[in-house]
C-alpha positions, 0 to 999 in steps of 0.5 A: 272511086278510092274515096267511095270503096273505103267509105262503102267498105267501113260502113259495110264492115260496121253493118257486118259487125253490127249484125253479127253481134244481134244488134238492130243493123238500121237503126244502129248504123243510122246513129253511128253514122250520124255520130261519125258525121258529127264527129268529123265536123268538129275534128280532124278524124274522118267518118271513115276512120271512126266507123272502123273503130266502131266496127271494132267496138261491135265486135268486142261486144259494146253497142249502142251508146257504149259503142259511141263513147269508146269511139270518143274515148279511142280518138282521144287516146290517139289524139291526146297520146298518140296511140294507135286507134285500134289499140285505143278502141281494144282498151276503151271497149273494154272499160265499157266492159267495166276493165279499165286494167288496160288504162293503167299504164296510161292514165297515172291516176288509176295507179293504187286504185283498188276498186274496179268501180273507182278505175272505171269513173277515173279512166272515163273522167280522165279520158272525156279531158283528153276530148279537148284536144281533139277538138282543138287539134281541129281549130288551129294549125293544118287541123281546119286545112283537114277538116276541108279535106275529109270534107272533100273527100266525102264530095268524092265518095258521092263522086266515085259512087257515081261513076262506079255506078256508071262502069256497073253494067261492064261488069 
């Protein structure tokens, strides 16, 4: 019942999210859902954990396609420098916004650049390098053992969402 409150609290905090900024809440929530699936087969991250930090991104401000690249640009922040995810999101989002300010002080190569546009190509080049990592963490080590457990941990989401089902008429 644990595993299905957290999934149905992220998915419902992104539906809000989504919401409050204008967005089309089903067809939004659909393909983010289906990055977050696809996202946590071939990493160690959770769809979970990535629909918070698109929740996030939607309340910044970034939809859409933007939304899901700062996703994919904060998990490699986290991975490759272990950043939290919710500072990783407050800084790729706003590189969506076209701010790669916040990057500076991590991406050495926007140092000395002046053009706005420049930092942004350099900070979005720099940040899909780091990706491999991600992906890497997933192949080796405990990463596969991870991989089965957020696996597993989706079978009791549907698990849980049944027996909560189930204790309803109690209520």
């Amino acid at each position: 019942v644990k595993a299905f409150d957290t999934q149905i609290q992220a998915e419902n905090r992104l539906k809000a999210a989504i919401q409050a900024s204008g967005g089309a809440v089903d067809a939004n929530f659909a393909k983010y859902a289906a990055f977050a699936s696809e996202l946590q087969s071939i990493s160690t991250i959770g769809d979970e954990a990535t629909l918070a930090i698109l929740a996030t991104a939607e309340s910044m401000g970034v939809s859409g396609d933007a939304a899901i690249r700062a996703a994919k640009n904060a998990v490699s922040l986290e991975k490759a420098l272990g950043i939290s995810a919710s500072s990783a999101i407050r800084m790729t989002a706003a590189l969506e916004q076209g701010d790669a300010t916040m990057l500076t002080r991590y991406i050495p190569a926007l140092r000395g650049v002046t053009d706005e546009g420049e930092k942004v190509r350099i900070a979005q080049e720099s940040l899909a390098n780091m990706f491999g990592q991600v992906t890497a963490e997933a192949q080796s080590g405990l990463g596969p053992l991870t991989q089965i457990k957020n696996s597993f941990g989706d079978f009791m989401e549907v698990i849980g969402g049944i027996v909560l089902e189930g204790l309803q008429p109690m209520f």
